[in-house]
N, CA, C and O atoms as a GROMACS GRO file, in nm:
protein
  372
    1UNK      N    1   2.030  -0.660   1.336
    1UNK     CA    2   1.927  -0.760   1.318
    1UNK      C    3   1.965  -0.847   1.198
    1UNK      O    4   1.993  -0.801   1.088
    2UNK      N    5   1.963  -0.979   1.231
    2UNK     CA    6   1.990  -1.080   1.162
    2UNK      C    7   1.840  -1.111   1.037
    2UNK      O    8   1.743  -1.165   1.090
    3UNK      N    9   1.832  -1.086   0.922
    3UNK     CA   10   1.771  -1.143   0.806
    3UNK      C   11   1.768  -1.250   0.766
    3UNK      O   12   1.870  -1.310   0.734
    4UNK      N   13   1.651  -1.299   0.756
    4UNK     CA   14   1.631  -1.469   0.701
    4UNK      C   15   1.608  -1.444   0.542
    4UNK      O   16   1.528  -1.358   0.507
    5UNK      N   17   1.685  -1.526   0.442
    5UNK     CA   18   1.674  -1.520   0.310
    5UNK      C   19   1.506  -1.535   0.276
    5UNK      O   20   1.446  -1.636   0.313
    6UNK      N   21   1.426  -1.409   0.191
    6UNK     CA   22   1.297  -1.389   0.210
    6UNK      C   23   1.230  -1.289   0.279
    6UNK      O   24   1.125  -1.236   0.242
    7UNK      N   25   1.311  -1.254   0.412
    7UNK     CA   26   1.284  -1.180   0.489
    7UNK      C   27   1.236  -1.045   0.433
    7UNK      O   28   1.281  -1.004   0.326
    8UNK      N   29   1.142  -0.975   0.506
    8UNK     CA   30   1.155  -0.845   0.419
    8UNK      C   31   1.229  -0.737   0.574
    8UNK      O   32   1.221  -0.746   0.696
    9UNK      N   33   1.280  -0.663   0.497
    9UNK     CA   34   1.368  -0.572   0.586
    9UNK      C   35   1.276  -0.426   0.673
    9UNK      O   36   1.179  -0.377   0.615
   10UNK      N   37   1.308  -0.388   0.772
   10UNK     CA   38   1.247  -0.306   0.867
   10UNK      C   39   1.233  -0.154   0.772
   10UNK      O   40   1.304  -0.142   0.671
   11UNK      N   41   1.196  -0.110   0.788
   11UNK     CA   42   1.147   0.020   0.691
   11UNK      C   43   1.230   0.136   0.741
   11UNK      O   44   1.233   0.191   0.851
   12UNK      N   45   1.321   0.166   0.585
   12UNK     CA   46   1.463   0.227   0.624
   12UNK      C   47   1.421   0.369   0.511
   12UNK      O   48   1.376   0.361   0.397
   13UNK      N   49   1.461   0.512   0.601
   13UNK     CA   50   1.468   0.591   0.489
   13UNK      C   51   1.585   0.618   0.397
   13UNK      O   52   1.684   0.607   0.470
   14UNK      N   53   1.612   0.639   0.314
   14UNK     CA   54   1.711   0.651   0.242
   14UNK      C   55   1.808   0.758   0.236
   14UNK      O   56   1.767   0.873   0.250
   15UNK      N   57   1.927   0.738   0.217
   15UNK     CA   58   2.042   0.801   0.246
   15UNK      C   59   2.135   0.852   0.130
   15UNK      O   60   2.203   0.767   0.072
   16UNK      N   61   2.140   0.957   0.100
   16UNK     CA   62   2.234   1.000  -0.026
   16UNK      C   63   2.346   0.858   0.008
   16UNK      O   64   2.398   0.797   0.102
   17UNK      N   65   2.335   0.862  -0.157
   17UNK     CA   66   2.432   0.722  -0.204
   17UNK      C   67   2.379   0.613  -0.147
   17UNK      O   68   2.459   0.532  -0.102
   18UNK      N   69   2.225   0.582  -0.135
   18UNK     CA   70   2.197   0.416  -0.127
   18UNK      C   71   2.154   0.375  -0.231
   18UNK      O   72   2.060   0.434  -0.283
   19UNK      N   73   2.219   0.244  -0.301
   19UNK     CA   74   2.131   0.168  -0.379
   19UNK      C   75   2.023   0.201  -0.443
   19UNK      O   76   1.999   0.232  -0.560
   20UNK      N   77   1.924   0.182  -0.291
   20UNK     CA   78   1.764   0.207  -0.345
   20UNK      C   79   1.743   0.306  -0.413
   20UNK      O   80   1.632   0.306  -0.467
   21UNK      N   81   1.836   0.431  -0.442
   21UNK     CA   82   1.760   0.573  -0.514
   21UNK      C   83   1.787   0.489  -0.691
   21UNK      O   84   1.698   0.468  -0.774
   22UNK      N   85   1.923   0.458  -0.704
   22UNK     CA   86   1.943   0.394  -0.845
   22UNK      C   87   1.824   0.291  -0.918
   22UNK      O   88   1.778   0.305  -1.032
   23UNK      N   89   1.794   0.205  -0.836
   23UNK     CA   90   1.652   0.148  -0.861
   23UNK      C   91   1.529   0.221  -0.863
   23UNK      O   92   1.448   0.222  -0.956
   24UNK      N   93   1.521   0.281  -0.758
   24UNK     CA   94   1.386   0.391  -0.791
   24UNK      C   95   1.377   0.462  -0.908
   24UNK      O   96   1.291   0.461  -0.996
   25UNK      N   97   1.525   0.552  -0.888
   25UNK     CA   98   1.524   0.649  -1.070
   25UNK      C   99   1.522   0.533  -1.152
   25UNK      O  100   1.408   0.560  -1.188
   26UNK      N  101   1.548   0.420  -1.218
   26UNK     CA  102   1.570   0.359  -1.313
   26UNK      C  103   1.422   0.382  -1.350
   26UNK      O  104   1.390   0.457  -1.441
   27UNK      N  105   1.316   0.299  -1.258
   27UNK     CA  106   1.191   0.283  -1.298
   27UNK      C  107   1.091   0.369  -1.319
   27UNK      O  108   1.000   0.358  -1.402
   28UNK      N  109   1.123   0.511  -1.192
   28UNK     CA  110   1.009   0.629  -1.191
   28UNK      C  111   1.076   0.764  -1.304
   28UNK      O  112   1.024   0.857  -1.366
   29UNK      N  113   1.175   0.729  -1.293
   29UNK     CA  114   1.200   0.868  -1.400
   29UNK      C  115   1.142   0.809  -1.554
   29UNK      O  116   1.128   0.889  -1.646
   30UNK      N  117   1.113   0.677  -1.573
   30UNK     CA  118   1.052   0.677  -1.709
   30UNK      C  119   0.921   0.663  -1.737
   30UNK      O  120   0.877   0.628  -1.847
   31UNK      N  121   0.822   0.705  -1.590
   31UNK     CA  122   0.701   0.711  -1.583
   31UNK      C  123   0.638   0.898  -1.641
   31UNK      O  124   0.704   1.002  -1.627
   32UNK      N  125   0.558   0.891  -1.676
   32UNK     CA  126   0.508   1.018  -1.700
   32UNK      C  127   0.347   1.072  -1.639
   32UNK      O  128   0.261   0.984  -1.623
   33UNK      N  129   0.333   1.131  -1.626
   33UNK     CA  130   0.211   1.219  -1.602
   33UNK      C  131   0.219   1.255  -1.410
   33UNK      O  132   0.150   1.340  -1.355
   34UNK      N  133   0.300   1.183  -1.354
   34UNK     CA  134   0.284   1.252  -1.179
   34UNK      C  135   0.479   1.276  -1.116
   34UNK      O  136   0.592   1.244  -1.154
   35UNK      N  137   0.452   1.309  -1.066
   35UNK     CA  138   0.606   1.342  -0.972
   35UNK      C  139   0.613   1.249  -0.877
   35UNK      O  140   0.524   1.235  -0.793
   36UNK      N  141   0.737   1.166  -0.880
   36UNK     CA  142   0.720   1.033  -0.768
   36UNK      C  143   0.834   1.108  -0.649
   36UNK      O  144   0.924   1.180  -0.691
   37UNK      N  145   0.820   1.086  -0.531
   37UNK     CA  146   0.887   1.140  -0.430
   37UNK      C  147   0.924   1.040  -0.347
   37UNK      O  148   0.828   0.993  -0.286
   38UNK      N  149   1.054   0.978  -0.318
   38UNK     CA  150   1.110   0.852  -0.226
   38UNK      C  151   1.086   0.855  -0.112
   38UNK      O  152   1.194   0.893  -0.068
   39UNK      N  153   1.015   0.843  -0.019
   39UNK     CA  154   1.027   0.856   0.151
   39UNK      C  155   1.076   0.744   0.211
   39UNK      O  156   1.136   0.775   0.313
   40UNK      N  157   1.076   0.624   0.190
   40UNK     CA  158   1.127   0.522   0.281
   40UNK      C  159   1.097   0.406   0.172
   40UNK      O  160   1.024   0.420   0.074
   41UNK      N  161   1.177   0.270   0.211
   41UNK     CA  162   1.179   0.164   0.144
   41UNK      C  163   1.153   0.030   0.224
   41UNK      O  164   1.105   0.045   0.337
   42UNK      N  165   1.181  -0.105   0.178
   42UNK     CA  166   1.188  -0.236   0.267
   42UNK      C  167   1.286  -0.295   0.162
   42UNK      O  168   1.299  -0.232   0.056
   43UNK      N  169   1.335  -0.374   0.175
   43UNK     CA  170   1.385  -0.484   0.076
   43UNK      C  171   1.393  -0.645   0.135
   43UNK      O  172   1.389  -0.672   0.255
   44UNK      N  173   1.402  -0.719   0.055
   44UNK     CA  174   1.359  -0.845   0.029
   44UNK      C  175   1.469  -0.939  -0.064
   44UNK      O  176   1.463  -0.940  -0.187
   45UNK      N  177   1.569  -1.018   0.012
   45UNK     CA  178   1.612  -1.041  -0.110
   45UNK      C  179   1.624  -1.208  -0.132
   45UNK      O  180   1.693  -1.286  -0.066
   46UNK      N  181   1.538  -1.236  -0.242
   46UNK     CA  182   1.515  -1.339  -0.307
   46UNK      C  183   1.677  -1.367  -0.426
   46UNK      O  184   1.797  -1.347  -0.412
   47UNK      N  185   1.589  -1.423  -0.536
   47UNK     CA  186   1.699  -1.421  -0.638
   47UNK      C  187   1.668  -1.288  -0.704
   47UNK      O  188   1.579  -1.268  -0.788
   48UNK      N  189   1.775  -1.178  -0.643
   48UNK     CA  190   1.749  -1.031  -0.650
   48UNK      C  191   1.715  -0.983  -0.548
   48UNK      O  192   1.742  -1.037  -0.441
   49UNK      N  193   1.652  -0.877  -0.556
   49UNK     CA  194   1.598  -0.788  -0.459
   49UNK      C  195   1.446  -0.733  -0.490
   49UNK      O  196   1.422  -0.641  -0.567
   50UNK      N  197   1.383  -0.780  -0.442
   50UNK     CA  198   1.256  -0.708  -0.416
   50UNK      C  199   1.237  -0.570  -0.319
   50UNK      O  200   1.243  -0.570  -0.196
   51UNK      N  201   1.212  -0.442  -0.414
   51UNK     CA  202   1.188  -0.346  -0.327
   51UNK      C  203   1.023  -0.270  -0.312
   51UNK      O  204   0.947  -0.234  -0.401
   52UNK      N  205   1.009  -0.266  -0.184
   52UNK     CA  206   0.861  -0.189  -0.175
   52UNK      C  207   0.896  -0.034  -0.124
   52UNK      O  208   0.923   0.003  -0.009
   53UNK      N  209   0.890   0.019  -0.206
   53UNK     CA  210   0.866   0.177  -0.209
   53UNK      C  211   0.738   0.258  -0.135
   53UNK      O  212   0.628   0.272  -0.188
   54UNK      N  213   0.767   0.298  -0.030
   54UNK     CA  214   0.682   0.441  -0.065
   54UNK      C  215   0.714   0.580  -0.056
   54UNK      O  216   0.802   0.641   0.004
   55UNK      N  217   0.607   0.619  -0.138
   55UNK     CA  218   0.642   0.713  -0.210
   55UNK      C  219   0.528   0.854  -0.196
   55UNK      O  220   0.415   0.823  -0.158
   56UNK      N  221   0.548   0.973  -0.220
   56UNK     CA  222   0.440   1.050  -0.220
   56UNK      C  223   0.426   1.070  -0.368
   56UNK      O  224   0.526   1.082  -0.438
   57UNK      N  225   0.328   1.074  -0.408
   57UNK     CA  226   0.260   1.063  -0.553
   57UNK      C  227   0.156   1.206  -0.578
   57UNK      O  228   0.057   1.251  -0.521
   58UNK      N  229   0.262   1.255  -0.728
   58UNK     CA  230   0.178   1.440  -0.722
   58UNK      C  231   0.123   1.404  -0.839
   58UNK      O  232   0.198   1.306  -0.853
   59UNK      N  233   0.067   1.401  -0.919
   59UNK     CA  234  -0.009   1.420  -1.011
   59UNK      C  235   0.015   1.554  -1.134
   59UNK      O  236  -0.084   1.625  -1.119
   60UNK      N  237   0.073   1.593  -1.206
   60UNK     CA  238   0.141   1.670  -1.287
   60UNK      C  239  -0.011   1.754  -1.383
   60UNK      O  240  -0.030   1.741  -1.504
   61UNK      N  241  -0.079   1.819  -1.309
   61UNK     CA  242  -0.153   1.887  -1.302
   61UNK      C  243  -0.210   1.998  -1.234
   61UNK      O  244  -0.173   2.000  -1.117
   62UNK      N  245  -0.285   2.089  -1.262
   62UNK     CA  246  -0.305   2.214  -1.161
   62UNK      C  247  -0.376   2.183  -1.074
   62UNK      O  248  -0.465   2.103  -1.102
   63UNK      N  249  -0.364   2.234  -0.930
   63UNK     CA  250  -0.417   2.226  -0.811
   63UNK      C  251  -0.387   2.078  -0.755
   63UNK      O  252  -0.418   2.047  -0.640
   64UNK      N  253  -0.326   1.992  -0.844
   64UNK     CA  254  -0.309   1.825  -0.773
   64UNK      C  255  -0.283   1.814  -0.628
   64UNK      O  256  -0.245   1.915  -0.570
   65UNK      N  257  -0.299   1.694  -0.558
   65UNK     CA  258  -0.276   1.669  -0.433
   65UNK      C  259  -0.222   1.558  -0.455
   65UNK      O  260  -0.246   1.457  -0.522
   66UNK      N  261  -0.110   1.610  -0.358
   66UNK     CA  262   0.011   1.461  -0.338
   66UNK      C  263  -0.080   1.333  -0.270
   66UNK      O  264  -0.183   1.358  -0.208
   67UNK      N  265  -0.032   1.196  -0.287
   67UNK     CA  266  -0.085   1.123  -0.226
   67UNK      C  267   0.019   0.971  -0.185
   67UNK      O  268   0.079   0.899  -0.265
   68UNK      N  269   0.015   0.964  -0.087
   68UNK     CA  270   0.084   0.822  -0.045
   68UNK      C  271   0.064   0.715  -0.134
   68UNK      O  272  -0.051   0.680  -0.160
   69UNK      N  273   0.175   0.650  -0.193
   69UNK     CA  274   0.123   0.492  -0.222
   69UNK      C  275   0.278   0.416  -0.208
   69UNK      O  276   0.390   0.460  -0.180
   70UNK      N  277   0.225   0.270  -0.245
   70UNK     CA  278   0.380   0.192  -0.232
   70UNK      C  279   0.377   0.152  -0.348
   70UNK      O  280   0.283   0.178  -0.423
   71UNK      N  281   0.484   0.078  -0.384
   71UNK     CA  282   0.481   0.007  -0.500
   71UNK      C  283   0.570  -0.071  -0.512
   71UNK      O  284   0.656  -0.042  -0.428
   72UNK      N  285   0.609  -0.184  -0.590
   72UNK     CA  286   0.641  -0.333  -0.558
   72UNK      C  287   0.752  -0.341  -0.682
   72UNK      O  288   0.710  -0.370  -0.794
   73UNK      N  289   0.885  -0.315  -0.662
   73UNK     CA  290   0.991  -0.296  -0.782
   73UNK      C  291   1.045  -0.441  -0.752
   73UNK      O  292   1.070  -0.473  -0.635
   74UNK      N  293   1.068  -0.544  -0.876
   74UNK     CA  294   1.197  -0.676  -0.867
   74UNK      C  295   1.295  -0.601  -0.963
   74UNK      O  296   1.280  -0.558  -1.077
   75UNK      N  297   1.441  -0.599  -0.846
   75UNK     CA  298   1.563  -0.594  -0.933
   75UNK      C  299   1.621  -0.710  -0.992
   75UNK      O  300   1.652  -0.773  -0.891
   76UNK      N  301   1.648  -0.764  -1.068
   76UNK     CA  302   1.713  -0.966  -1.045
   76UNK      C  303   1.867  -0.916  -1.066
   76UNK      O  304   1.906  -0.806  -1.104
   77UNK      N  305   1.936  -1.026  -1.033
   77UNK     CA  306   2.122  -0.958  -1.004
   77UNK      C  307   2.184  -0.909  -1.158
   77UNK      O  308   2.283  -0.837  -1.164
   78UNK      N  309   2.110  -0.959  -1.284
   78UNK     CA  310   2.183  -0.928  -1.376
   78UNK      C  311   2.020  -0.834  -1.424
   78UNK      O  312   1.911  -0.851  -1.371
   79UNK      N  313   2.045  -0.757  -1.513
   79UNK     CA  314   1.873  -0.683  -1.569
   79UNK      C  315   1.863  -0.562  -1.486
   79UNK      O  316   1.936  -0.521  -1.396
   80UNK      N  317   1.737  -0.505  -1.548
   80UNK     CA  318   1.686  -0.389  -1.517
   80UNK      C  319   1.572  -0.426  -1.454
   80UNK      O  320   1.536  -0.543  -1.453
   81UNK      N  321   1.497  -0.318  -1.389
   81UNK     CA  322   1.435  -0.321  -1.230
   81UNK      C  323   1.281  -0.336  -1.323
   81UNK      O  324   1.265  -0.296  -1.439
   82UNK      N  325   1.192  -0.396  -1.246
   82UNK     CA  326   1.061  -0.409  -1.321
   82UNK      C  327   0.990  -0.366  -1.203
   82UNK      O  328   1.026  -0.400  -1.090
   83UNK      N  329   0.859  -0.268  -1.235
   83UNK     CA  330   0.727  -0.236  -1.188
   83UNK      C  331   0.638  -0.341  -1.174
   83UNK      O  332   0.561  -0.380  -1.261
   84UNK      N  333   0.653  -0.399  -1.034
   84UNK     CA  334   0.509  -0.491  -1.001
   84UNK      C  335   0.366  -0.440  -0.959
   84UNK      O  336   0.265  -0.502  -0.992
   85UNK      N  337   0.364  -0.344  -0.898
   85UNK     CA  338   0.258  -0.239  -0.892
   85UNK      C  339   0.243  -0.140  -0.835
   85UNK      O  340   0.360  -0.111  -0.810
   86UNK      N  341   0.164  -0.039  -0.781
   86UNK     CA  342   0.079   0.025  -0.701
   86UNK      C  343   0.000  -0.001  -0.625
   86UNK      O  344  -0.103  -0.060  -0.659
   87UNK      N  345   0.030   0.048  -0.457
   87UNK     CA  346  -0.086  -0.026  -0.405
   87UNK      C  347  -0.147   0.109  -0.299
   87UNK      O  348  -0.078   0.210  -0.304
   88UNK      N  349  -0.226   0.112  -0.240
   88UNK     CA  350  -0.269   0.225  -0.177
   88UNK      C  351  -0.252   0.222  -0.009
   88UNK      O  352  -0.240   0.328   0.054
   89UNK      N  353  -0.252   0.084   0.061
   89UNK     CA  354  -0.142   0.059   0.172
   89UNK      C  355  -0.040  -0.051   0.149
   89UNK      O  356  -0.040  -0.128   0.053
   90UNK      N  357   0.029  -0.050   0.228
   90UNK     CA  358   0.106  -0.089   0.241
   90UNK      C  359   0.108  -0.274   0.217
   90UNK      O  360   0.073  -0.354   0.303
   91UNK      N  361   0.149  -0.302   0.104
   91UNK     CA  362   0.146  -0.460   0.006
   91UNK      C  363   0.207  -0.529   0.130
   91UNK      O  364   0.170  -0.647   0.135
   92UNK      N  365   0.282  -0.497   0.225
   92UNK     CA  366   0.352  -0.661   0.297
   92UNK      C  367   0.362  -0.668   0.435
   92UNK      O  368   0.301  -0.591   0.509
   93UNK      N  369   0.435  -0.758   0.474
   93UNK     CA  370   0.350  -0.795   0.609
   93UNK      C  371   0.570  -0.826   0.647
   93UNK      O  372   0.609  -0.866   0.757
   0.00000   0.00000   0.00000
């Protein structure tokens, strides 16, 4: 399938040695208080890459319950990956 610049990409799970895990750890390993878990991605690529994550979300507490969310990472080609948000479905269309 052919991508239009903008496009966002079909929802791919991830594969030892893709990209997307290096961007994910950059941003979630320096979060604290829950356990972020990768299940599948989209990407988007503008000037950079826009990635929407989701993720299962544990909460680093007793008895916690995991919970689905996505969240909205910009890589730009030179820099480090920035947190655009949390969302509780799914941010894109």
């Amino acid at each position: 399938m052919d991508l239009k610049f903008g496009a966002w990409s079909e929802r791919k799970v991830p594969l030892l040695g893709d990209p997307a895990w290096d961007v994910f750890k950059s941003v979630f390993s320096k979060l604290i208080g829950c356990e972020y878990e990768l299940t599948a991605y989209y990407t988007q690529v503008v000037s950079g890459t826009n990635y929407c994550f989701e993720m299962n979300v544990t909460p680093i507490v007793p008895n916690a319950q995991k919970a689905q969310k996505w969240s909205l990472v910009y890589k730009p080609n030179d820099g480090e990956a920035v947190l655009k948000g949390f969302f509780d479905t799914l941010p894109i269309k």
